[in-house]
C-alpha positions as CSV (number, residue, x, y, z in Angstrom):
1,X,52.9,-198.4,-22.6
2,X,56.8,-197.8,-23.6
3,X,57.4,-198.8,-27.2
4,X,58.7,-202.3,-28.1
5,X,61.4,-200.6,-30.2
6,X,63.4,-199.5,-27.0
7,X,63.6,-203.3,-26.0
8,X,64.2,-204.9,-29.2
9,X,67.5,-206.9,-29.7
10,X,70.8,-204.9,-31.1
11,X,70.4,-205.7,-35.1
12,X,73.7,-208.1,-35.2
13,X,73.5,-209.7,-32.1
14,X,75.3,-212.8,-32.4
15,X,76.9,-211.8,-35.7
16,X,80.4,-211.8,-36.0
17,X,82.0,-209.5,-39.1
18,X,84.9,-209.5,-41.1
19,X,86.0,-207.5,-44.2
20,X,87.8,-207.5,-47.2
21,X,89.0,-205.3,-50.0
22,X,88.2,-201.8,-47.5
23,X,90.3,-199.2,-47.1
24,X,91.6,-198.3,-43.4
25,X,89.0,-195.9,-42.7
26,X,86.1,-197.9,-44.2
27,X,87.1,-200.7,-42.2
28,X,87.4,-198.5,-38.9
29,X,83.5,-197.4,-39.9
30,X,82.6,-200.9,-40.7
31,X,84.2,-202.0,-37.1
32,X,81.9,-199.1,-35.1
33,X,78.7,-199.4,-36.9
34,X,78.8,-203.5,-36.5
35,X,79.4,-202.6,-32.6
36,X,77.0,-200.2,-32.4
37,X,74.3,-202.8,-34.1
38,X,75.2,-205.5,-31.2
39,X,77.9,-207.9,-33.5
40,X,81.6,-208.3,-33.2
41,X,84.1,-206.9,-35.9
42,X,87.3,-209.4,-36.7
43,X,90.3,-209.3,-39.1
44,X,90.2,-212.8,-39.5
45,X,87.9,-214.7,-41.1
46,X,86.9,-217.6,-39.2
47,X,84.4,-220.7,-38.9
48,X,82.5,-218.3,-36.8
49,X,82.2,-215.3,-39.2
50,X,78.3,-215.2,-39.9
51,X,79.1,-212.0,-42.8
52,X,81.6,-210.5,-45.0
53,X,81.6,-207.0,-46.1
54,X,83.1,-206.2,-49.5
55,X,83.1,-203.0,-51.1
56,X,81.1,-202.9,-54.6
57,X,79.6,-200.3,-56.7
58,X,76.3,-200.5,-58.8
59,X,77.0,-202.8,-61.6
60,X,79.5,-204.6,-59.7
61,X,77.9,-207.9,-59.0
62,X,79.2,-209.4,-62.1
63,X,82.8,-208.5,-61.3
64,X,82.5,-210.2,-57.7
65,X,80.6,-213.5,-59.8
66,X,83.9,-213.1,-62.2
67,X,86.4,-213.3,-59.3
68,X,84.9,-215.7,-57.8
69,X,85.1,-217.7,-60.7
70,X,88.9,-217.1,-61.7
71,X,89.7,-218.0,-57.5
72,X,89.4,-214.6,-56.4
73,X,90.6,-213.2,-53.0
74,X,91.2,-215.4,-50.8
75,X,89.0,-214.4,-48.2
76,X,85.9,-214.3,-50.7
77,X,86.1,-217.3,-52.0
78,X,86.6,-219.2,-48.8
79,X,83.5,-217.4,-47.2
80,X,81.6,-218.0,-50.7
81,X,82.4,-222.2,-49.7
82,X,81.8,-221.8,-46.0
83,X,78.5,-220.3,-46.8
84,X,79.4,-217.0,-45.2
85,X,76.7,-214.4,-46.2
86,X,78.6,-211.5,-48.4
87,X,77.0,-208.1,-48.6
88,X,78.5,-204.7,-49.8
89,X,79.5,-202.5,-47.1
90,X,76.7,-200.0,-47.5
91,X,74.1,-203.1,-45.8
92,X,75.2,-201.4,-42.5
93,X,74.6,-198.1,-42.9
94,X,71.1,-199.4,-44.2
95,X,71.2,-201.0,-40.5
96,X,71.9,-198.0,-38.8
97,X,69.3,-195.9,-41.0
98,X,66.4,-198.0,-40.6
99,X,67.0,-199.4,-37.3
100,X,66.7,-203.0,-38.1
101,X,68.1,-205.7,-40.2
102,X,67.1,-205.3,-43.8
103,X,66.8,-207.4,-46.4
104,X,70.3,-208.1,-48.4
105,X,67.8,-208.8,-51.3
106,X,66.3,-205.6,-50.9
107,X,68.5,-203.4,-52.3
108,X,69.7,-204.9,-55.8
109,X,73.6,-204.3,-55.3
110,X,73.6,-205.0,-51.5
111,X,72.1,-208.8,-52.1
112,X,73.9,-212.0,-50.7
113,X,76.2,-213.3,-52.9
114,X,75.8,-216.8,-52.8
C-alpha cells in the first residue's frame, strides 16, 4: 500500500492569505510557503481572506490586544471584525515543518487572535 500522506490535501487549500506589518522579503516568503501549502497569497484584504499574518515576537500578544484596542492598523482591526483568523507569521513555517496544519493554539505566541 502507498502511504495516505502522498494523497492528502495541500495544508491551505482553499485559504486565501494576506499580510500586514512584514517586511518585503518576509512577505515574498510568506507568499511562496502559502503556495507551496495549496492557498492563495493577496495584498488586499478581502471578504474572502480566511487568514492574516502579522509579525510578533514572544510577549507580543499584549501589544497586538493594545492596538487593537486604540484602532490599530487598519488591516487588523478590520480582519479582527470580519472574523479573519490572525496568526504570527512563523504558523507557516510550522506548516511547512510538520507537514500539516497545526494548531494556532498550539504554540502560545502563534494562537488566533480573536
Amino acid at each position: 500500500l502507498l502511504p495516505a500522506e502522498d494523497y492528502a490535501a495541500p495544508q491551505l487549500l482553499g485559504a486565501r492569505v494576506c499580510a500586514t506589518g512584514l517586511s518585503i522579503s518576509l512577505r515574498a516568503r510568506a507568499a511562496a510557503d502559502v503556495a507551496t501549502l495549496g492557498g492563495v497569497f493577496d495584498d488586499v484584504l478581502s471578504k474572502r481572506t480566511t487568514h492574516l499574518l502579522v509579525q510578533l515576537r514572544k510577549g507580543d500578544q499584549a501589544a497586538v490586544e493594545a492596538l487593537l484596542g486604540s484602532g490599530g492598523p487598519s488591516k487588523l482591526l478590520w480582519a479582527r471584525r470580519a472574523g479573519v483568523r490572525v496568526l504570527d507569521v512563523g504558523w507557516l513555517a510550522e506548516c511547512l515543518a510538520q507537514c500539516h496544519t497545526p494548531s494556532a493554539a498550539a504554540v502560545s505566541y502563534h494562537r488566533h487572535l480573536r
